[in-house]
C-alpha positions in Angstrom: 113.6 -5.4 257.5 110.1 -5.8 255.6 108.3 -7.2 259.4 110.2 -4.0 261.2 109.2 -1.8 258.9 105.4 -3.3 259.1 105.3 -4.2 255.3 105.0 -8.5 256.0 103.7 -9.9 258.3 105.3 -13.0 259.5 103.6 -16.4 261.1 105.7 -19.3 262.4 103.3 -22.4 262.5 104.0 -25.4 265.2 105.3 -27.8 262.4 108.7 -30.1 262.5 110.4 -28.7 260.8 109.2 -25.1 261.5 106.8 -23.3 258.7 106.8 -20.0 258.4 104.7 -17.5 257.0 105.1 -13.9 255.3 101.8 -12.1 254.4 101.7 -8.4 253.1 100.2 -6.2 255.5 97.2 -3.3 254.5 101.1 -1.2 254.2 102.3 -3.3 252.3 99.6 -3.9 249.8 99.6 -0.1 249.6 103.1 -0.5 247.4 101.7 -2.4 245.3 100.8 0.9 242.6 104.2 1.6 243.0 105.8 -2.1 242.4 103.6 -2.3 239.0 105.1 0.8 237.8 108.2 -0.1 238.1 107.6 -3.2 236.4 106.5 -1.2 233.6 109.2 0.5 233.5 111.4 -2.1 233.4 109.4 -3.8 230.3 109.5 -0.6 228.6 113.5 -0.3 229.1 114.1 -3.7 229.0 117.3 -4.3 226.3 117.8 -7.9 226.4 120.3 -7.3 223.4 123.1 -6.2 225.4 
């Protein structure tokens, strides 16, 4: 879903057994404002006492 959506790239090397490799693309290092915030958030909310 991420590679469809152009967010990864992905890179399967010649290797036994195969390697493959995901890389954030330029769109998906543009989420990356948006994935710290919600980390944030979480930190701030976090209620490890339930």
């Amino acid at each position: 879903m991420l590679e469809k959506q152009g967010i990864v790239s992905r890179n399967v090397f010649p290797t036994t057994p195969p390697t493959v490799e995901y890389v954030l693309t330029k769109k998906g290092l543009d989420l990356a404002p948006i994935l710290y915030a919600m980390r944030d958030w979480s930190e701030k909310y976090d209620n490890t006492n339930l």
